[in-house]
mmCIF file of the N, C-alpha and C atoms, coordinates in Angstrom:
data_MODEL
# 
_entry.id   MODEL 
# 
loop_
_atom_site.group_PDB 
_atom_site.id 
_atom_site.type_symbol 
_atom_site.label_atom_id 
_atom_site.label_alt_id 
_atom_site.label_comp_id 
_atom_site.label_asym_id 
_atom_site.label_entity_id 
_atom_site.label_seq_id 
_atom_site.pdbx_PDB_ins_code 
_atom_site.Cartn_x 
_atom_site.Cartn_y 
_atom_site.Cartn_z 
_atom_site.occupancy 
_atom_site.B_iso_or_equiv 
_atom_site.pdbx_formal_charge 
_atom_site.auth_seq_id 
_atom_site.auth_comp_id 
_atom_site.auth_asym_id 
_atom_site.auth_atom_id 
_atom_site.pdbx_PDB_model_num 
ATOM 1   N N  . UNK A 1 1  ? 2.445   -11.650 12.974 1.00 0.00 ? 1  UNK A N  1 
ATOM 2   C CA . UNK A 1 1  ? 2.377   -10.340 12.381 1.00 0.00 ? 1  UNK A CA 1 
ATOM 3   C C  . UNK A 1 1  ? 3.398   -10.322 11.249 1.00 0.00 ? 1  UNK A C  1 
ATOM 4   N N  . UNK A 1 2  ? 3.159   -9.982  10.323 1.00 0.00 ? 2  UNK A N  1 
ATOM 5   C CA . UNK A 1 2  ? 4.004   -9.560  8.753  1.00 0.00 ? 2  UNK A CA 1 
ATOM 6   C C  . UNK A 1 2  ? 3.920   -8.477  8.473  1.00 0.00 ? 2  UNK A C  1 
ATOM 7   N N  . UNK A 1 3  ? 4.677   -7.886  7.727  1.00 0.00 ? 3  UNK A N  1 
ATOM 8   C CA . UNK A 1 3  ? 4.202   -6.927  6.567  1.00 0.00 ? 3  UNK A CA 1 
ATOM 9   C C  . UNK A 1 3  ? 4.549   -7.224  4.763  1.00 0.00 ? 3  UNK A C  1 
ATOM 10  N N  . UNK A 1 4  ? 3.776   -7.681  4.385  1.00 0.00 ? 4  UNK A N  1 
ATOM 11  C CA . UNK A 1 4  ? 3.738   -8.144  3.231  1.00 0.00 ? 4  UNK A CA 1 
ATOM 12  C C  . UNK A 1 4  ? 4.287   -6.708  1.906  1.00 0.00 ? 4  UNK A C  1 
ATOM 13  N N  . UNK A 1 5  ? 4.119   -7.381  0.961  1.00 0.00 ? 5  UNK A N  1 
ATOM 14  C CA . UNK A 1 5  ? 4.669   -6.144  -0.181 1.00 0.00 ? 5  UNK A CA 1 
ATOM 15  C C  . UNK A 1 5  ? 4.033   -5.050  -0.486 1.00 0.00 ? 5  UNK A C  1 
ATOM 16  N N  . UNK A 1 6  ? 2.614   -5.360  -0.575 1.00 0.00 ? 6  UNK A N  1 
ATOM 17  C CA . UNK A 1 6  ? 1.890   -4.440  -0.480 1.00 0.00 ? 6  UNK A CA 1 
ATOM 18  C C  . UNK A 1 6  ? 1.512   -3.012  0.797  1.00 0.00 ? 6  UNK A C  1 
ATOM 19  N N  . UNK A 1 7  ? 2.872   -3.357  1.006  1.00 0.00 ? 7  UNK A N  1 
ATOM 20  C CA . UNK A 1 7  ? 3.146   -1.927  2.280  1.00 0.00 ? 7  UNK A CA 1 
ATOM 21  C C  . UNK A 1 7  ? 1.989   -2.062  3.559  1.00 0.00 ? 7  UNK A C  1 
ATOM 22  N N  . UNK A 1 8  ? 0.916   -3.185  4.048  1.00 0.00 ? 8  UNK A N  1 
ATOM 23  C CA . UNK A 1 8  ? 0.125   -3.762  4.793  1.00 0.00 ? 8  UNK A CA 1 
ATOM 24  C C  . UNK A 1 8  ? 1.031   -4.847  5.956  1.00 0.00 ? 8  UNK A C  1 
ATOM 25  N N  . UNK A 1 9  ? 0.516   -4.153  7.657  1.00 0.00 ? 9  UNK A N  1 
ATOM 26  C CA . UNK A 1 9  ? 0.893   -4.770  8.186  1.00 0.00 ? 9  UNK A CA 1 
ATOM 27  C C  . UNK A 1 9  ? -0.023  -5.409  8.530  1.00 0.00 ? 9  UNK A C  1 
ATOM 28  N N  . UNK A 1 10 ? -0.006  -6.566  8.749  1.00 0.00 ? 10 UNK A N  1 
ATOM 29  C CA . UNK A 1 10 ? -0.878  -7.792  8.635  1.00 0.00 ? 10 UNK A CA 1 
ATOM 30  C C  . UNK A 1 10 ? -0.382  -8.889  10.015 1.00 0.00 ? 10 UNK A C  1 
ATOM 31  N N  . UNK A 1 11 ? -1.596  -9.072  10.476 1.00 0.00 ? 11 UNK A N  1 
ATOM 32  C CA . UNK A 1 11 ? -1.815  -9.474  12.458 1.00 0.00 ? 11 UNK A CA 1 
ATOM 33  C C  . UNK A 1 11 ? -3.239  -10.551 11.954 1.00 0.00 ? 11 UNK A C  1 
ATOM 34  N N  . UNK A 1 12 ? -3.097  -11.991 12.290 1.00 0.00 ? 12 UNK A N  1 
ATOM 35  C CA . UNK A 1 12 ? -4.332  -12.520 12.858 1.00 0.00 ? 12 UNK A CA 1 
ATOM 36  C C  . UNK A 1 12 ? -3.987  -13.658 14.010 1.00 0.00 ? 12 UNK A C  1 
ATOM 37  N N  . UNK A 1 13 ? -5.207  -13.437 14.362 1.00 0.00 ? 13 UNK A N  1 
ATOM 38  C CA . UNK A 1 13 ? -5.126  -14.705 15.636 1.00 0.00 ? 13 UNK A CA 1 
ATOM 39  C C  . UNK A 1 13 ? -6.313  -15.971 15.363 1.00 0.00 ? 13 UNK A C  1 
ATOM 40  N N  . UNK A 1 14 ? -6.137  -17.069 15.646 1.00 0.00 ? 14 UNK A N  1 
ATOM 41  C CA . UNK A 1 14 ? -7.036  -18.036 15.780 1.00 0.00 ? 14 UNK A CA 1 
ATOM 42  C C  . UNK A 1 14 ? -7.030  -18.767 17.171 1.00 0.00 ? 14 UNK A C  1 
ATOM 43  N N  . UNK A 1 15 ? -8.446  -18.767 17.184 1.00 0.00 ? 15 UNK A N  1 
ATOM 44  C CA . UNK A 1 15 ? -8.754  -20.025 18.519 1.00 0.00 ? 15 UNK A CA 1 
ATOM 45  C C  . UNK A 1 15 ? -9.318  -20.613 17.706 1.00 0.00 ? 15 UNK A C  1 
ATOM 46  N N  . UNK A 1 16 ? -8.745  -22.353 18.072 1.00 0.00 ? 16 UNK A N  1 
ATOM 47  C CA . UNK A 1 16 ? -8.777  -23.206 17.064 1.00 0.00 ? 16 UNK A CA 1 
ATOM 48  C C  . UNK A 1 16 ? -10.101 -24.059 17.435 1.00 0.00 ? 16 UNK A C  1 
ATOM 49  N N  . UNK A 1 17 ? -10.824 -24.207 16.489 1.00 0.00 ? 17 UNK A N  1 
ATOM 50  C CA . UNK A 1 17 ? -12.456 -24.440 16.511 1.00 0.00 ? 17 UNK A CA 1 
ATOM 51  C C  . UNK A 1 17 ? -13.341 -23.488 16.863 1.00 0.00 ? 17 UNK A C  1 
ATOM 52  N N  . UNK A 1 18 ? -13.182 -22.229 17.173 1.00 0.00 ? 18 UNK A N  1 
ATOM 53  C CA . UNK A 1 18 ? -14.220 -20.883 17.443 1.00 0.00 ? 18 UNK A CA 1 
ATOM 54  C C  . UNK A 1 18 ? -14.006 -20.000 16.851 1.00 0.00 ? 18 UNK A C  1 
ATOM 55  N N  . UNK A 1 19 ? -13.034 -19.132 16.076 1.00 0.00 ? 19 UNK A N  1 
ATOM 56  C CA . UNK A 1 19 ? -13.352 -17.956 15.741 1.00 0.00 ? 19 UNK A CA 1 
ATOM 57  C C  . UNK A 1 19 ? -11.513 -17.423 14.906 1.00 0.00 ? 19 UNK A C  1 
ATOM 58  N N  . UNK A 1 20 ? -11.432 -16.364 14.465 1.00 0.00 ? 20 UNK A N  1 
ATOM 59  C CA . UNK A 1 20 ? -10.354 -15.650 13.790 1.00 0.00 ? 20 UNK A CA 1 
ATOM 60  C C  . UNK A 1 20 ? -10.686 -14.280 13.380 1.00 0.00 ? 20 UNK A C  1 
ATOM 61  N N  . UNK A 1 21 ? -9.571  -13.905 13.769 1.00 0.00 ? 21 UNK A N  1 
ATOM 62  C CA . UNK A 1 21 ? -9.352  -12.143 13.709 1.00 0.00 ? 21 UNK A CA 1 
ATOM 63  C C  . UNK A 1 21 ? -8.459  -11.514 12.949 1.00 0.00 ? 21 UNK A C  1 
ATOM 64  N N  . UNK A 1 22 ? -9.102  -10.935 11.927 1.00 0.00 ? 22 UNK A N  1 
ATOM 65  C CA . UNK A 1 22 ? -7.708  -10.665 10.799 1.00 0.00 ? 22 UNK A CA 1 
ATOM 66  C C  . UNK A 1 22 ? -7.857  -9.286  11.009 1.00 0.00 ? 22 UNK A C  1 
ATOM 67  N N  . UNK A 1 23 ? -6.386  -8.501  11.462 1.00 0.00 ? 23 UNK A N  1 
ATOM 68  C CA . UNK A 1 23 ? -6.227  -6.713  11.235 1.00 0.00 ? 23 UNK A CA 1 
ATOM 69  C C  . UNK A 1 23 ? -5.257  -6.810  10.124 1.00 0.00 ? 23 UNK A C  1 
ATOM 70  N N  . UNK A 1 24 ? -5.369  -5.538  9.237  1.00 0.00 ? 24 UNK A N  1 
ATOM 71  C CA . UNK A 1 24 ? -4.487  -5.026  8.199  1.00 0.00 ? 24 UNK A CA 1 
ATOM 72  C C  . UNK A 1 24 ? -4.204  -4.027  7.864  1.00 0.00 ? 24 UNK A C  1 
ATOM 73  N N  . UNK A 1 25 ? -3.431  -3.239  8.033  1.00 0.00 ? 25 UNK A N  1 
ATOM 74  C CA . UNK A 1 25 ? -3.210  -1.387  8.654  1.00 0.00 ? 25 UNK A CA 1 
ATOM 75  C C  . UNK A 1 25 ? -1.778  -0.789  7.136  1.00 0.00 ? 25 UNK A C  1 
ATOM 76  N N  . UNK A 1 26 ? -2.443  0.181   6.717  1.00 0.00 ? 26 UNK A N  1 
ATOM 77  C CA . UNK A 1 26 ? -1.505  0.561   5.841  1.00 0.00 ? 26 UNK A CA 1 
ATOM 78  C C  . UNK A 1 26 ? -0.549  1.100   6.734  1.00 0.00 ? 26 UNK A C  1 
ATOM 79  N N  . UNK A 1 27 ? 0.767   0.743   6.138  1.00 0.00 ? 27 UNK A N  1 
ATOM 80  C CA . UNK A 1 27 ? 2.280   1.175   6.753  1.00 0.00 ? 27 UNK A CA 1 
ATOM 81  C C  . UNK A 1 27 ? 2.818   2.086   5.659  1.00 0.00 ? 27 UNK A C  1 
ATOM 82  N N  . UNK A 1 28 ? 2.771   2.720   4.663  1.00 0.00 ? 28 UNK A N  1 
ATOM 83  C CA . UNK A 1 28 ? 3.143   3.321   3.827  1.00 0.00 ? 28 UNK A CA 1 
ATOM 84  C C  . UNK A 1 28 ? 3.677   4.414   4.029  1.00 0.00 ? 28 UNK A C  1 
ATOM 85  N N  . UNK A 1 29 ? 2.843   4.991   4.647  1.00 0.00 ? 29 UNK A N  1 
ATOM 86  C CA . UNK A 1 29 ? 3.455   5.877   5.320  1.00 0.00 ? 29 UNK A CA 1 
ATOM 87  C C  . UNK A 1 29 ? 4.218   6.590   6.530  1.00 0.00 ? 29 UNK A C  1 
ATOM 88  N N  . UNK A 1 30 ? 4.630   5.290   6.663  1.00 0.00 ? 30 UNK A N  1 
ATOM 89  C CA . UNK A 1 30 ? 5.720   5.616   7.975  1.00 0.00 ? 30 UNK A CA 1 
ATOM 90  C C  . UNK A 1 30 ? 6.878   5.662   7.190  1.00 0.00 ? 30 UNK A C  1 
ATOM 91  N N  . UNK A 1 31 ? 8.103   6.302   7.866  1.00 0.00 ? 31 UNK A N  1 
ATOM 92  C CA . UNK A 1 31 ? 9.132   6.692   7.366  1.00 0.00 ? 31 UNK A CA 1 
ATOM 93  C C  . UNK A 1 31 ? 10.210  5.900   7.756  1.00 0.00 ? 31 UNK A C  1 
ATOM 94  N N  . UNK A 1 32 ? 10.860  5.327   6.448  1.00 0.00 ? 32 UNK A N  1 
ATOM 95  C CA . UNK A 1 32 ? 11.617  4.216   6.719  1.00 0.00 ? 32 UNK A CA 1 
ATOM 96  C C  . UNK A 1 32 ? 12.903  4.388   7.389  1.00 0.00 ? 32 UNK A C  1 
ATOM 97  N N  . UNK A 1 33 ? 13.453  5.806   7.490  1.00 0.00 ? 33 UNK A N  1 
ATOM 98  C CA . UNK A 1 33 ? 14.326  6.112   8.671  1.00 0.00 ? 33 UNK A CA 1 
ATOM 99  C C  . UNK A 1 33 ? 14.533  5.861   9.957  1.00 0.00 ? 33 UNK A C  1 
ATOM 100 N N  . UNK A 1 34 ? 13.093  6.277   10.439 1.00 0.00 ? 34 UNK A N  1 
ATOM 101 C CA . UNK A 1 34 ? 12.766  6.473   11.919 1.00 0.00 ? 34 UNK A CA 1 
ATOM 102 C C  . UNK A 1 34 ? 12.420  4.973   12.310 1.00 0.00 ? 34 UNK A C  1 
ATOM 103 N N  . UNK A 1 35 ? 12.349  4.843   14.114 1.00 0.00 ? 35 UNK A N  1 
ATOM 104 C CA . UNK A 1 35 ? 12.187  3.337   14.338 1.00 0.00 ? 35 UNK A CA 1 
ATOM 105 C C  . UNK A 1 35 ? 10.810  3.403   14.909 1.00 0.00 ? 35 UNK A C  1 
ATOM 106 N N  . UNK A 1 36 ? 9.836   2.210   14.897 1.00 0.00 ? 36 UNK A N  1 
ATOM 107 C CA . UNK A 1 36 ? 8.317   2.503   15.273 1.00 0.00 ? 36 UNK A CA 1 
ATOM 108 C C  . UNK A 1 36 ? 7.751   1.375   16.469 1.00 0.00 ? 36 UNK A C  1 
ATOM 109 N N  . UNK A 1 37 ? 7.169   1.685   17.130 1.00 0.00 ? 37 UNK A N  1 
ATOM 110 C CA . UNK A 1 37 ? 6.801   0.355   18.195 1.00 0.00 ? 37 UNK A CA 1 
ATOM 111 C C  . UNK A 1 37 ? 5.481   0.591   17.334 1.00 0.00 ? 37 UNK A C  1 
ATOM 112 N N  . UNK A 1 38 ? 5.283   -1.236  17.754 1.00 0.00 ? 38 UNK A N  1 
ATOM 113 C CA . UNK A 1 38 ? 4.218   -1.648  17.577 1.00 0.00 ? 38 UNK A CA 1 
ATOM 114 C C  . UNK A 1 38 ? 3.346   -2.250  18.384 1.00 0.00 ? 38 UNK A C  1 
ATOM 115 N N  . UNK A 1 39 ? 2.239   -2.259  19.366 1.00 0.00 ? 39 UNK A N  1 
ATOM 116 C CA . UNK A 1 39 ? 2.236   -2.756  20.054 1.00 0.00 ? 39 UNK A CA 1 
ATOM 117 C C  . UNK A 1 39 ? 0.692   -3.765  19.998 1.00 0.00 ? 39 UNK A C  1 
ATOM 118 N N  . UNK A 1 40 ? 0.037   -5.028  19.992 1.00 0.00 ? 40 UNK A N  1 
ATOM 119 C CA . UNK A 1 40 ? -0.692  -5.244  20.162 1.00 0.00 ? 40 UNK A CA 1 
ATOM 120 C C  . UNK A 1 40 ? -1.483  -6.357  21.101 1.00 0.00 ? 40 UNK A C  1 
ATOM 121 N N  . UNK A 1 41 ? -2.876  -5.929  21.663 1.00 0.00 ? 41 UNK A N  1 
ATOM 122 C CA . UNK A 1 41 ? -3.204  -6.515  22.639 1.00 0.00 ? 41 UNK A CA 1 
ATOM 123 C C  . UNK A 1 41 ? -4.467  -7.507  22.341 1.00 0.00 ? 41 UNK A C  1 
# 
């Protein structure tokens, strides 16, 4: 998981020889004060 510059938090997974899963979720608007869980399954 990253979050790159473009304010996108960015998650993929691979199983290697079958398949890949790319998520990419704007973060922009969370507030850089406050603290945030992230959680994924």
């Amino acid at each position: 998981m990253i979050k790159d510059e473009d304010n996108k938090l960015k998650f993929f997974h691979v199983i290697l020889g079958k398949d890949r899963t790319d998520v990419e979720v704007d973060v922009s608007n969370l507030a850089l004060d406050k603290p945030h869980h992230i959680a994924v399954t």
